[in-house]
C-alpha positions as CSV (number, residue, x, y, z in Angstrom):
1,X,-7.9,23.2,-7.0
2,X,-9.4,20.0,-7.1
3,X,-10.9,20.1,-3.6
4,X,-12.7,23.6,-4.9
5,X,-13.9,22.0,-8.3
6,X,-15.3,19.1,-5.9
7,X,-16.8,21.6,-3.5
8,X,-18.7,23.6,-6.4
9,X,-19.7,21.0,-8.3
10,X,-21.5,19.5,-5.2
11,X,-23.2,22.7,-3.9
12,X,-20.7,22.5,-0.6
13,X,-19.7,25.5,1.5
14,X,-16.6,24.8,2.4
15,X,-14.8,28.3,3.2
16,X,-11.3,28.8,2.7
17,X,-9.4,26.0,2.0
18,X,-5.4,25.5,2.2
19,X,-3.1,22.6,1.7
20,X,0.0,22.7,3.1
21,X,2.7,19.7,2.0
22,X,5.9,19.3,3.7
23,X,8.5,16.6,2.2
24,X,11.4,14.5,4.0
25,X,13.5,11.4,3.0
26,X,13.3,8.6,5.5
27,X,14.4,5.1,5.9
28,X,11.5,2.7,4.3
29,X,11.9,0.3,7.1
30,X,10.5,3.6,9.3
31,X,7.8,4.2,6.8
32,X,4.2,3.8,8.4
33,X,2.6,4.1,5.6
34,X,4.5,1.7,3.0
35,X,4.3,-1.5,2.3
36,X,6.4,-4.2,3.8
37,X,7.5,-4.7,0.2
38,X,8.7,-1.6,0.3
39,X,10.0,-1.3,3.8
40,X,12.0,-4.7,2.9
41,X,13.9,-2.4,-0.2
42,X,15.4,-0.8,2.1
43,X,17.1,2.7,1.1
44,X,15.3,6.0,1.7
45,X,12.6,7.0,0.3
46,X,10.6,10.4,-0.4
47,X,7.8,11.5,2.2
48,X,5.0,14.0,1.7
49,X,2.4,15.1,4.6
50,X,-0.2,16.7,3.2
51,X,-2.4,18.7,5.4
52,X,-5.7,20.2,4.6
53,X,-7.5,22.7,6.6
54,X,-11.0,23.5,6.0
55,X,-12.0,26.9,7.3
56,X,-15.7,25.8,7.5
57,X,-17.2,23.0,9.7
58,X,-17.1,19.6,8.2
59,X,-18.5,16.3,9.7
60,X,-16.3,13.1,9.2
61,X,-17.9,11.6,6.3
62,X,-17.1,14.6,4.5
63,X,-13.7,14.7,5.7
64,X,-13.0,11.5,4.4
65,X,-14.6,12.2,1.0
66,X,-12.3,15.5,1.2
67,X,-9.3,13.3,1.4
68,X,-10.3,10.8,-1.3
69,X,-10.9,13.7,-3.7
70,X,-7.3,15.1,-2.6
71,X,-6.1,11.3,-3.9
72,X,-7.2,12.0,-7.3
73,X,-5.3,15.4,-7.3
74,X,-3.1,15.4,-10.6
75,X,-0.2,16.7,-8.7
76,X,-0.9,13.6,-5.9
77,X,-0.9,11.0,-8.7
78,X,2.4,12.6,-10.2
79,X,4.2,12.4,-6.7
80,X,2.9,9.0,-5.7
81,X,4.3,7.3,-9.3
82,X,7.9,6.9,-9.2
83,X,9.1,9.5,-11.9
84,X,12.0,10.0,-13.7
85,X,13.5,13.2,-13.9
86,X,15.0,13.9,-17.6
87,X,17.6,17.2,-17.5
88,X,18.5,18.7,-20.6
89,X,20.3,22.2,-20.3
90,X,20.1,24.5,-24.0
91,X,23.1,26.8,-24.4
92,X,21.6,30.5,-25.8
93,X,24.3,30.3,-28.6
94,X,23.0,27.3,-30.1
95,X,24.9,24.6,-27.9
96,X,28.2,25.6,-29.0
97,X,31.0,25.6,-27.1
């Protein structure tokens, strides 16, 4: 959604556009893309690919401005931030029992 608000706003013709995001834990020391802070923690961490496919031909400036704009994706910034997950589970009766 962002990368079609981008495209509009700009005037581009971009064609159909897909992201497809596959996720994997993996040892930090194998992580290419981490710090060595973070490979040096140790443990496993989570690991996204994102991949992007542009149905209409796009040179390599605009590919990289494509992938900076996918960085500023709410749903990016969410996954990229170390959340917290909070569980609460509501009985229908009230709670009781």
């Amino acid at each position: 959604m962002t990368l079609r608000m981008y495209a509009d706003r700009k005037g581009l013709s971009l064609g159909r556009v897909s992201v497809d995001v596959s996720h994997a834990k993996m040892h930090a020391r194998d992580c290419a893309e981490c710090t060595d802070e973070e490979r040096e923690g140790g443990g496993r961490i989570d690991r996204f690919e994102r991949v992007i496919s542009v149905e209409g031909e796009v040179s390599e400036e605009l590919r990289d401005k494509l992938a900076e704009i996918a960085g500023k994706c709410p749903v990016h910034r969410t996954l990229e931030a170390k959340a917290k997950v909070a569980t609460v589970v509501e009985a229908g009766d009230g709670g009781a029992g």
